[in-house]
PDB file of N, CA, C and O in Angstrom:
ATOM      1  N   UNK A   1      98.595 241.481  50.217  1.00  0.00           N
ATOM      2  CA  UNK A   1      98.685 240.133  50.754  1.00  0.00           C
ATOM      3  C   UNK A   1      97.418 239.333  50.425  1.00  0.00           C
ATOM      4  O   UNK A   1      97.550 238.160  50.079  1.00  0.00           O
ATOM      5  N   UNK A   2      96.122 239.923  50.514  1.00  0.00           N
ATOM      6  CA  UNK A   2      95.015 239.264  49.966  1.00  0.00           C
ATOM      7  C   UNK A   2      95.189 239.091  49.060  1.00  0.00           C
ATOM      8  O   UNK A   2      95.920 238.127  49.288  1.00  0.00           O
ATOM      9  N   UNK A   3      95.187 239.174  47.717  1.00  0.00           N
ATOM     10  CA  UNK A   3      95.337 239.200  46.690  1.00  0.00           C
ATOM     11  C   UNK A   3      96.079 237.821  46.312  1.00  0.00           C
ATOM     12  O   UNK A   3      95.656 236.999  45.499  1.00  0.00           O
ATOM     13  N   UNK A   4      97.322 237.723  47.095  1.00  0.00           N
ATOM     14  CA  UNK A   4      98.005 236.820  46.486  1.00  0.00           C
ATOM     15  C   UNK A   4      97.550 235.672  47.186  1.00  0.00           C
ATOM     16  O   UNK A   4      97.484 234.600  46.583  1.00  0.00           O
ATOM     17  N   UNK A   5      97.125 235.785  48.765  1.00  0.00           N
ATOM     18  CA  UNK A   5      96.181 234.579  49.036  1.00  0.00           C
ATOM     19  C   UNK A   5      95.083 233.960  47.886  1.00  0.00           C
ATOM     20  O   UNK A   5      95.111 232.834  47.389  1.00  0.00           O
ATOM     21  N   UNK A   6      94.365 234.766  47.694  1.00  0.00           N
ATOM     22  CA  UNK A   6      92.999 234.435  46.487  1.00  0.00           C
ATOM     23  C   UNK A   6      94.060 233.849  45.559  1.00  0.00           C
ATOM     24  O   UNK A   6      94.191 232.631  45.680  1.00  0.00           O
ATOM     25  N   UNK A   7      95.045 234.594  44.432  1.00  0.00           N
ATOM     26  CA  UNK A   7      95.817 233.596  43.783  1.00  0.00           C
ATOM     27  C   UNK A   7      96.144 232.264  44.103  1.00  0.00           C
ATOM     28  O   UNK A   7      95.755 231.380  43.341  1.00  0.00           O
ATOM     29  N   UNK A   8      96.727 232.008  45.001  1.00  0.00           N
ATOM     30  CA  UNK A   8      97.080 230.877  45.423  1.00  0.00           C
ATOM     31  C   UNK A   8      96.205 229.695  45.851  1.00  0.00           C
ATOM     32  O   UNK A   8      96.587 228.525  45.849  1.00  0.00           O
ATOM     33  N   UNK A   9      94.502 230.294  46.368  1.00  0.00           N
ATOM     34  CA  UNK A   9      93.869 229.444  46.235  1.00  0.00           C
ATOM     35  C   UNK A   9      93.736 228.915  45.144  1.00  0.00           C
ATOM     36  O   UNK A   9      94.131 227.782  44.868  1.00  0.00           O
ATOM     37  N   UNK A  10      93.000 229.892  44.187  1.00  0.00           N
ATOM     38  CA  UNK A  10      92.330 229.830  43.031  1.00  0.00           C
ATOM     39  C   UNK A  10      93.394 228.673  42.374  1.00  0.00           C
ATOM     40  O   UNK A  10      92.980 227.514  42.378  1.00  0.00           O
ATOM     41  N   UNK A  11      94.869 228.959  41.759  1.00  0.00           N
ATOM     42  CA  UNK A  11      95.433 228.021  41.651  1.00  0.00           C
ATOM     43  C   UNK A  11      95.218 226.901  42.124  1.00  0.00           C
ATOM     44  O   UNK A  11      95.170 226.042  41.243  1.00  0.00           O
ATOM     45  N   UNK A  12      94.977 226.309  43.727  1.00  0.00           N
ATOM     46  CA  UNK A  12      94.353 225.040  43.862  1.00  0.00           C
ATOM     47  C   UNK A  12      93.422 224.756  44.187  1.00  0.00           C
ATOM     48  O   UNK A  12      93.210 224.051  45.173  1.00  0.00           O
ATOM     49  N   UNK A  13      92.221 225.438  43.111  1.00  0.00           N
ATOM     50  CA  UNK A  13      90.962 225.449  42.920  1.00  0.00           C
ATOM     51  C   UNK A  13      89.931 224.907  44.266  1.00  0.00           C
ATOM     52  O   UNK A  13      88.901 224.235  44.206  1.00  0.00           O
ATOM     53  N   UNK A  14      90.599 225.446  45.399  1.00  0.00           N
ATOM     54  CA  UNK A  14      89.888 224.925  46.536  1.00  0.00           C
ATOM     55  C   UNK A  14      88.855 226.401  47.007  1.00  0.00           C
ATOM     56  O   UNK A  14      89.087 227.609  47.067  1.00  0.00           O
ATOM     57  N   UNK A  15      87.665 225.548  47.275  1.00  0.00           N
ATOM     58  CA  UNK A  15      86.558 226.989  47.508  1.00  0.00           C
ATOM     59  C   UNK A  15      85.564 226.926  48.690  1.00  0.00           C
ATOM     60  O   UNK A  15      85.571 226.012  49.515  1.00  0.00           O
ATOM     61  N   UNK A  16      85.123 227.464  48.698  1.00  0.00           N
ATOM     62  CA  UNK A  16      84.294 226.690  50.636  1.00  0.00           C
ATOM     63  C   UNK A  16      82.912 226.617  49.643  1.00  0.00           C
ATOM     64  O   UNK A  16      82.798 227.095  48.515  1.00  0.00           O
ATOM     65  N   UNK A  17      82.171 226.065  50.219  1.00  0.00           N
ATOM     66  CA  UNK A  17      81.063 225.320  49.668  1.00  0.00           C
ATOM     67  C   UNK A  17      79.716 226.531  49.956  1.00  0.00           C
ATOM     68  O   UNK A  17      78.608 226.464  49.425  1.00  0.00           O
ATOM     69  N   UNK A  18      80.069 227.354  50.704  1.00  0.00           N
ATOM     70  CA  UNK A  18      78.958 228.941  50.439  1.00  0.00           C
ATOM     71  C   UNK A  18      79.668 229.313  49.400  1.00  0.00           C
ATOM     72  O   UNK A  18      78.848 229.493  48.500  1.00  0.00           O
ATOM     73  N   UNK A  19      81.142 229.616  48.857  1.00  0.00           N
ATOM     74  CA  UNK A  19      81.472 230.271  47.298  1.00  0.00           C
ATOM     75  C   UNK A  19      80.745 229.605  46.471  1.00  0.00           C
ATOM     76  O   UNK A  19      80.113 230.374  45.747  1.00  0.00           O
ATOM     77  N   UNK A  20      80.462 228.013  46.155  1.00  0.00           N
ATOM     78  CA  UNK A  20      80.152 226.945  45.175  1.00  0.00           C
ATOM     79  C   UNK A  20      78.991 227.635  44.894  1.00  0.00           C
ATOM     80  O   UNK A  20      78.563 228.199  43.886  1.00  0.00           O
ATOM     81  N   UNK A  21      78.602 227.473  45.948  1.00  0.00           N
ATOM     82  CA  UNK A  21      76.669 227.778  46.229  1.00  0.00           C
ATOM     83  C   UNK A  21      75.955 228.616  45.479  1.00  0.00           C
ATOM     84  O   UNK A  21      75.124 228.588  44.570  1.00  0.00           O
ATOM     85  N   UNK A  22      76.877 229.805  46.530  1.00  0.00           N
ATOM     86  CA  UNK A  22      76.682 231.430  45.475  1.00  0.00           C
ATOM     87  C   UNK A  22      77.149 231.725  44.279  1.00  0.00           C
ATOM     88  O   UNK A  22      76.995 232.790  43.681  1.00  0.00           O
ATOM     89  N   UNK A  23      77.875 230.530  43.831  1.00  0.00           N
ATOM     90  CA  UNK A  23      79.087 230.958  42.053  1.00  0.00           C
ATOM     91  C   UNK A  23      77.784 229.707  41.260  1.00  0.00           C
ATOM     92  O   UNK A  23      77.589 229.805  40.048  1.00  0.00           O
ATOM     93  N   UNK A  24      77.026 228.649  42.059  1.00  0.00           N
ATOM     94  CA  UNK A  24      75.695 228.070  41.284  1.00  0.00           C
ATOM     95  C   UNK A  24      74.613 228.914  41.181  1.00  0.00           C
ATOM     96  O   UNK A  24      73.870 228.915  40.199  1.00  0.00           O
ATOM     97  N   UNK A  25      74.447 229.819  42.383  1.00  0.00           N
ATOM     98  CA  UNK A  25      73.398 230.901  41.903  1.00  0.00           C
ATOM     99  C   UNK A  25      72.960 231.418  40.997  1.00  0.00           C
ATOM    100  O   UNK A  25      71.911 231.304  40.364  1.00  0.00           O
ATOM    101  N   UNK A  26      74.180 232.282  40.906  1.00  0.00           N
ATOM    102  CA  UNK A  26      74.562 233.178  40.044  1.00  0.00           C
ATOM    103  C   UNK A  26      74.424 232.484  38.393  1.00  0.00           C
ATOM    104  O   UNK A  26      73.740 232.912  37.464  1.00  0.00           O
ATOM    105  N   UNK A  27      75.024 231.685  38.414  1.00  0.00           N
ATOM    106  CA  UNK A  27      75.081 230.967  36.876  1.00  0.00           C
ATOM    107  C   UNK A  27      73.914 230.786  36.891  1.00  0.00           C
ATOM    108  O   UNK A  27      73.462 231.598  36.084  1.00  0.00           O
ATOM    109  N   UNK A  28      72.801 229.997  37.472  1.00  0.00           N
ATOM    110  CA  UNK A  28      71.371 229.359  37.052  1.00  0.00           C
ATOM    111  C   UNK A  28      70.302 230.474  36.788  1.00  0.00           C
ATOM    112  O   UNK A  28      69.250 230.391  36.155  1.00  0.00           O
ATOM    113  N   UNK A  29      71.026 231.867  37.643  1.00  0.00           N
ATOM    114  CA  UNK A  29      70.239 232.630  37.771  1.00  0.00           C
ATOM    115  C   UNK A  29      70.210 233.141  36.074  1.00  0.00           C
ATOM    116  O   UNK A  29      69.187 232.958  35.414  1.00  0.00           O
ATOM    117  N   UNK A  30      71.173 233.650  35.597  1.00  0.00           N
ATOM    118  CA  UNK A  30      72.146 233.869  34.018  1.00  0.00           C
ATOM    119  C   UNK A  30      71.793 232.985  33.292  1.00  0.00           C
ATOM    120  O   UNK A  30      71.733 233.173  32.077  1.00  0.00           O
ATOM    121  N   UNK A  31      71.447 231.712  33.901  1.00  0.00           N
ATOM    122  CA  UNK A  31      70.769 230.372  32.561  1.00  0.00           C
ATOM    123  C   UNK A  31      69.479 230.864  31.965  1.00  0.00           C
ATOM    124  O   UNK A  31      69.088 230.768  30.802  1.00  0.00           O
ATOM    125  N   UNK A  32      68.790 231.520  33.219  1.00  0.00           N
ATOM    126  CA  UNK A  32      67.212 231.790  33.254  1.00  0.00           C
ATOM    127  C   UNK A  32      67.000 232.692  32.759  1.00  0.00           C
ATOM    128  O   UNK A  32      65.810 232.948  32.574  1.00  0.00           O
ATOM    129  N   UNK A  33      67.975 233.602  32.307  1.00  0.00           N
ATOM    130  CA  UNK A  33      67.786 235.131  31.427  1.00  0.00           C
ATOM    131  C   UNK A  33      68.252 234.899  30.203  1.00  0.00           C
ATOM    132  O   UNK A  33      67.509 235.179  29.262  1.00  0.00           O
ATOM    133  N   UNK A  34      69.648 234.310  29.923  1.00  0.00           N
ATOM    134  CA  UNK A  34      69.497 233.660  28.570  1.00  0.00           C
ATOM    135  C   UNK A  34      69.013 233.212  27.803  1.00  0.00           C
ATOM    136  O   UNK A  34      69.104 233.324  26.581  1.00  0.00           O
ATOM    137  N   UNK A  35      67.892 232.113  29.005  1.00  0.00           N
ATOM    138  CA  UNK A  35      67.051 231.537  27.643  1.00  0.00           C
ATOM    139  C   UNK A  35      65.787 232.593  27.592  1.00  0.00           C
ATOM    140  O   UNK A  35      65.330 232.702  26.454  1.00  0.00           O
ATOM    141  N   UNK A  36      65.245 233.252  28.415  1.00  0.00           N
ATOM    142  CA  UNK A  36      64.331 234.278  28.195  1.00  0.00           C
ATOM    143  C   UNK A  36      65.061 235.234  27.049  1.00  0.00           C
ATOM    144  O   UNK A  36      64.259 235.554  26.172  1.00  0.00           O
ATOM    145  N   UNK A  37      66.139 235.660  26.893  1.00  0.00           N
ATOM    146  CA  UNK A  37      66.403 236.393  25.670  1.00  0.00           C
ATOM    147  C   UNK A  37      66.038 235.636  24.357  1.00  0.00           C
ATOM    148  O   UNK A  37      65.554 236.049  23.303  1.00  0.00           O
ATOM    149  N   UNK A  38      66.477 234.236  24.812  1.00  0.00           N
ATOM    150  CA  UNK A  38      66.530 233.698  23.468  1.00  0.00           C
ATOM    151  C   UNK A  38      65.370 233.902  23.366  1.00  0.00           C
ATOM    152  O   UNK A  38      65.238 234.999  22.821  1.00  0.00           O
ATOM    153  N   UNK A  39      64.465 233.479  23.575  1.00  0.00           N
ATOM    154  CA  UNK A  39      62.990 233.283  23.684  1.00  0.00           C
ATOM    155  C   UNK A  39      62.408 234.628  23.166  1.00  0.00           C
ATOM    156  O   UNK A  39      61.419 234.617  22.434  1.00  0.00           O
ATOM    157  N   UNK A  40      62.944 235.653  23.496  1.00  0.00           N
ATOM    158  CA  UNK A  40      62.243 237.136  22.993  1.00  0.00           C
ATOM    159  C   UNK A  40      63.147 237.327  21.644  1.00  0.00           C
ATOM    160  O   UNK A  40      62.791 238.214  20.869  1.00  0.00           O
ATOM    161  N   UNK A  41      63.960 236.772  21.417  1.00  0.00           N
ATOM    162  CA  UNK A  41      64.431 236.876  20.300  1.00  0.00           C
ATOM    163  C   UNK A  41      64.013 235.842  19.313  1.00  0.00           C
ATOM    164  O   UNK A  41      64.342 235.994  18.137  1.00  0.00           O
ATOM    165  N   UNK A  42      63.514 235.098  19.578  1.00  0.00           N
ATOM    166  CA  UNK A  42      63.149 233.952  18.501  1.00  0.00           C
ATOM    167  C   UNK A  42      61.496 234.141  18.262  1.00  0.00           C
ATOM    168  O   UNK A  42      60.843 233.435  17.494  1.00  0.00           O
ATOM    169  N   UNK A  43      60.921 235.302  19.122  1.00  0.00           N
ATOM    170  CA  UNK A  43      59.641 235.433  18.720  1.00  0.00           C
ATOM    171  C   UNK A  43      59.321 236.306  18.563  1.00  0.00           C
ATOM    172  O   UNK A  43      58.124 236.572  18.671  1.00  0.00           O
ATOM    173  N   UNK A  44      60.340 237.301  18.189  1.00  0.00           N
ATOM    174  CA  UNK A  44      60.566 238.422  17.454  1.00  0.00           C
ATOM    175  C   UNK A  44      60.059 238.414  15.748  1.00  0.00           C
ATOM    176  O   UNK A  44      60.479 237.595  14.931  1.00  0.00           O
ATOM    177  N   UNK A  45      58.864 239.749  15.374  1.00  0.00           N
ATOM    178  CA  UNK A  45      59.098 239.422  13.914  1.00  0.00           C
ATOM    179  C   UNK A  45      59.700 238.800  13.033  1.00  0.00           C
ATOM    180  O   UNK A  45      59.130 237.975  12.320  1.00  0.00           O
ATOM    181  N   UNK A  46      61.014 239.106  12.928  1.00  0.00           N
ATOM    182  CA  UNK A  46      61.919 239.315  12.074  1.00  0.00           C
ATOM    183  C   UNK A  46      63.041 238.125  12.652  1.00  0.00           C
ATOM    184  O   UNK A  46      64.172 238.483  12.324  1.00  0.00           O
ATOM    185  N   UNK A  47      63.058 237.001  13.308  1.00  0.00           N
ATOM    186  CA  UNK A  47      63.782 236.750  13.974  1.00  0.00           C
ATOM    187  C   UNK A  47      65.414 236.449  13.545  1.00  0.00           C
ATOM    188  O   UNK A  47      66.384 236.518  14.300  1.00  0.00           O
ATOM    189  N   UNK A  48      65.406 236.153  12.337  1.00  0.00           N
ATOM    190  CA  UNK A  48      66.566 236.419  11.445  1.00  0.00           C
ATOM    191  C   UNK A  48      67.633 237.096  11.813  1.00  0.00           C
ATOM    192  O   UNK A  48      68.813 236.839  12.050  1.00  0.00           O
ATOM    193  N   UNK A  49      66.660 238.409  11.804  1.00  0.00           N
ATOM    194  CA  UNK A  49      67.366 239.463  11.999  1.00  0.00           C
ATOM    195  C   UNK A  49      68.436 239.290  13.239  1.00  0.00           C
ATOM    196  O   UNK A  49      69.553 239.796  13.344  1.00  0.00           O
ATOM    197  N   UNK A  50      67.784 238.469  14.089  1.00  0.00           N
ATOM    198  CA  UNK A  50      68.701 238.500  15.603  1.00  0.00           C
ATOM    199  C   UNK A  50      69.728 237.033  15.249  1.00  0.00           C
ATOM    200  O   UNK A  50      70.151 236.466  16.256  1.00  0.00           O
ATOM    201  N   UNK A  51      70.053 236.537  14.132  1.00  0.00           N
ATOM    202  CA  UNK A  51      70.620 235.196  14.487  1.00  0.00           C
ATOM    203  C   UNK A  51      71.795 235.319  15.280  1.00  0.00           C
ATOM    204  O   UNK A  51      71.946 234.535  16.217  1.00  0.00           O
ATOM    205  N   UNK A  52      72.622 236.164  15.045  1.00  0.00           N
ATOM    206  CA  UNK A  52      74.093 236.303  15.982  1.00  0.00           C
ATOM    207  C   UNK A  52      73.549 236.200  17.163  1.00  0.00           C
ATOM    208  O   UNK A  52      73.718 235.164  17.807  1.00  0.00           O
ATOM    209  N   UNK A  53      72.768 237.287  17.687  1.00  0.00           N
ATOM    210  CA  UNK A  53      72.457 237.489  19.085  1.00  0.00           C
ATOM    211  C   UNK A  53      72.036 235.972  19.906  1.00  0.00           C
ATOM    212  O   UNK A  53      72.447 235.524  20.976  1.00  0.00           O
ATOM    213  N   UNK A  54      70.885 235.327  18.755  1.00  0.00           N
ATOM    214  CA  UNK A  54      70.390 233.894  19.322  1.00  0.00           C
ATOM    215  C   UNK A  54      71.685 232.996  19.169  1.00  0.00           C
ATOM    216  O   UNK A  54      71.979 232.567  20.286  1.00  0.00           O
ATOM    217  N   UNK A  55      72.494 232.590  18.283  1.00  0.00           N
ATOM    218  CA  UNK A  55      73.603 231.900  18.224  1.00  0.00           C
ATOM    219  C   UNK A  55      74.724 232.260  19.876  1.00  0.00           C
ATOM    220  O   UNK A  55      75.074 231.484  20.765  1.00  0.00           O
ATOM    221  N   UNK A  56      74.984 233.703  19.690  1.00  0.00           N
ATOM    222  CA  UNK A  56      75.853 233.723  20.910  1.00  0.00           C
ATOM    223  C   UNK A  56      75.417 233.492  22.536  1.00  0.00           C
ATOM    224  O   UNK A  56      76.181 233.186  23.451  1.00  0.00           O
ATOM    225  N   UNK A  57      73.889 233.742  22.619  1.00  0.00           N
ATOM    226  CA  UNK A  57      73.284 233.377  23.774  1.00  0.00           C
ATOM    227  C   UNK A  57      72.914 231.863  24.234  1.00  0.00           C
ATOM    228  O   UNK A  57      72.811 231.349  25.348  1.00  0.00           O
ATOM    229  N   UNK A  58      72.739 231.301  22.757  1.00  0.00           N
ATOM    230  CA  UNK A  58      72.680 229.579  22.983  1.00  0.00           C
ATOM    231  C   UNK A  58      74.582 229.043  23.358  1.00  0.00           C
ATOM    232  O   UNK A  58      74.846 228.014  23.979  1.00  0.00           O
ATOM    233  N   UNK A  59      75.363 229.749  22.959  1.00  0.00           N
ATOM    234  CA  UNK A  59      76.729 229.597  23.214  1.00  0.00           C
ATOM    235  C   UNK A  59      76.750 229.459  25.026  1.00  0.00           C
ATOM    236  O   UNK A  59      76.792 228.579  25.886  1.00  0.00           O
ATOM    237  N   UNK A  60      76.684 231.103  24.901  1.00  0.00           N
ATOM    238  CA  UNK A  60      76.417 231.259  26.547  1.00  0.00           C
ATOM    239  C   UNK A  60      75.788 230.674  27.375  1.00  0.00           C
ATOM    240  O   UNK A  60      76.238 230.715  28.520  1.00  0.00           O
ATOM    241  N   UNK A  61      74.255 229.754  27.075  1.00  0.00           N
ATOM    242  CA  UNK A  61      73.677 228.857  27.487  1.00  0.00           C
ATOM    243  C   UNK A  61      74.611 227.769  27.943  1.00  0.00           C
ATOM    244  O   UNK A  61      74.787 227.373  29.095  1.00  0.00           O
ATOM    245  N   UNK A  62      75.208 227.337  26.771  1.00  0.00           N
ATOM    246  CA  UNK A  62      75.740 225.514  26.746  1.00  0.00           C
ATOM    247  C   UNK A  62      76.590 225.775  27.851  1.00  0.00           C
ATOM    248  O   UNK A  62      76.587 225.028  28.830  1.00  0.00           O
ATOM    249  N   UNK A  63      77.734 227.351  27.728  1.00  0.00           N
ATOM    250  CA  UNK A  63      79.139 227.171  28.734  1.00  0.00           C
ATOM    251  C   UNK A  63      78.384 227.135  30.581  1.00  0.00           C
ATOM    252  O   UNK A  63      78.919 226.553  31.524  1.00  0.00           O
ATOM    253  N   UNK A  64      77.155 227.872  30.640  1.00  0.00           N
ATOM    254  CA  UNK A  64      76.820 227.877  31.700  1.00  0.00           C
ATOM    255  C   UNK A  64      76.300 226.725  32.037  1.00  0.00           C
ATOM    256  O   UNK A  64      76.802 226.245  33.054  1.00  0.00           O
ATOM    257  N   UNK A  65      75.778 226.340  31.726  1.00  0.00           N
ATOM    258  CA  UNK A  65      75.175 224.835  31.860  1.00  0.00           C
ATOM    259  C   UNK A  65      76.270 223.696  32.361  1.00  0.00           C
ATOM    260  O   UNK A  65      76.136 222.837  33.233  1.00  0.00           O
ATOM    261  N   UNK A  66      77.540 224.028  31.396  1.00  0.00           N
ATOM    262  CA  UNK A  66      78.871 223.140  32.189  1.00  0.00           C
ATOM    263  C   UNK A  66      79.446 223.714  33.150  1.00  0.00           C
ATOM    264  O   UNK A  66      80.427 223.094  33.559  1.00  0.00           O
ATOM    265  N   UNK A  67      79.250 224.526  33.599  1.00  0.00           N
ATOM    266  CA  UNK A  67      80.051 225.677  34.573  1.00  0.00           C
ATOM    267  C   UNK A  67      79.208 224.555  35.671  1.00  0.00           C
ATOM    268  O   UNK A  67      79.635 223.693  36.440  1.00  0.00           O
ATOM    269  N   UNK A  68      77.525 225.130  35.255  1.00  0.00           N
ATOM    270  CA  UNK A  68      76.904 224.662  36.196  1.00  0.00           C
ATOM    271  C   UNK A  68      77.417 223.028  36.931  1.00  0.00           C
ATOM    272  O   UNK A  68      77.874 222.784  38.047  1.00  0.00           O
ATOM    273  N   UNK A  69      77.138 222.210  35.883  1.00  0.00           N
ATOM    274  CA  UNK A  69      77.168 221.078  36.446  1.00  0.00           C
ATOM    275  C   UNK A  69      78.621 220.483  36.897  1.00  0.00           C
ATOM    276  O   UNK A  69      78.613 219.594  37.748  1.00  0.00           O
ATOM    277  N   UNK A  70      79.873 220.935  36.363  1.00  0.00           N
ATOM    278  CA  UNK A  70      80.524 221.338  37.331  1.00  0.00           C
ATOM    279  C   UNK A  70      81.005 221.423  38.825  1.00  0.00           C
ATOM    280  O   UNK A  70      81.823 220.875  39.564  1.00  0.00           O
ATOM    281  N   UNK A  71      79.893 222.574  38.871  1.00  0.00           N
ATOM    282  CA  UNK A  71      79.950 223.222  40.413  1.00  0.00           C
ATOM    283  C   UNK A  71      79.289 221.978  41.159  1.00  0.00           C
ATOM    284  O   UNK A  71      79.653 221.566  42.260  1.00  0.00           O
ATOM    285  N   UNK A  72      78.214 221.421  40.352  1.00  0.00           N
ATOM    286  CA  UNK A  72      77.648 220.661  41.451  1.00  0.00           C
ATOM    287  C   UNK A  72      78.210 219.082  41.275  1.00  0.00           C
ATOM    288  O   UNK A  72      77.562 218.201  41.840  1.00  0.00           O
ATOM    289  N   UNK A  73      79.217 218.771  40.624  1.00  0.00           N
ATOM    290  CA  UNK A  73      80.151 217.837  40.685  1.00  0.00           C
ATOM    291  C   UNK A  73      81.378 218.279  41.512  1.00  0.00           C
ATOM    292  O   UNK A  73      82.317 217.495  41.651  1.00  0.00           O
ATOM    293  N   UNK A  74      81.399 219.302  41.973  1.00  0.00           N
ATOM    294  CA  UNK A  74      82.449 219.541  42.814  1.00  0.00           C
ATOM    295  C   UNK A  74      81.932 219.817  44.599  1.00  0.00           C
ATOM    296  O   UNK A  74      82.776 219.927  45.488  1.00  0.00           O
ATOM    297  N   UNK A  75      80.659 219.881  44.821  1.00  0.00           N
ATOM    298  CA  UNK A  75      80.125 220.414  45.859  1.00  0.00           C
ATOM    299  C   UNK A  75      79.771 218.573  46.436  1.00  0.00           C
ATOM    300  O   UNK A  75      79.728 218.197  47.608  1.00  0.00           O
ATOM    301  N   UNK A  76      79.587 217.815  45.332  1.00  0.00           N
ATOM    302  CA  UNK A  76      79.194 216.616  45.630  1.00  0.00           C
ATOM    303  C   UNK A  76      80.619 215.738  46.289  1.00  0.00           C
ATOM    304  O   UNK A  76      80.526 214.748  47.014  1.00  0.00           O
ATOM    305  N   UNK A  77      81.726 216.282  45.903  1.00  0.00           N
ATOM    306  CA  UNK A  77      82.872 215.727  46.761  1.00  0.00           C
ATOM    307  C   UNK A  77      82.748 215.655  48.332  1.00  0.00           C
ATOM    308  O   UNK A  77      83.676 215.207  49.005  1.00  0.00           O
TER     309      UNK A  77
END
C-alpha cells in the first residue's frame, strides 16, 4: 500500500518542503564533489588522459545545477 501511495504522489509531483530541503541538500552537496573531481582531474599531469571523466562530471554538474534550481523554484511556491 505504501508503495503505491509514493506512486501516486510522485505522479503529482507534490512533496512537503523537509523532502525539497533534503532532495537540495543532497544535490549541492554532489555539486561540491563534482566540481572537486573536476578540479583533481584537470590538475592532474596528464589531464587528457581524464577527458571523458571531466566531460561526464561537467555533464553531471550542469543536470544538478537544474535539478537544483528547480527545487528552489518549487519551494518558492
Amino acid at each position: 500500500m505504501k508503495l503505491r501511495e509514493e506512486k501516486l504522489r510522485e505522479e503529482k509531483m507534490e512533496f512537503s518542503r523537509e523532502e525539497l530541503t533534503e532532495a537540495k541538500r543532497q544535490i549541492d552537496s554532489t555539486l561540491h564533489k563534482l566540481t572537486e573531481t573536476i578540479k583533481t582531474f584537470e590538475s592532474k599531469e596528464n589531464p587528457e588522459r581524464y577527458k571523458s571523466q571531466i566531460t561526464l562530471a561537467k555533464r553531471r554538474v550542469e543536470a544538478f545545477h537544474i535539478a537544483s534550481c528547480l527545487i528552489e523554484k518549487e519551494m518558492e511556491k
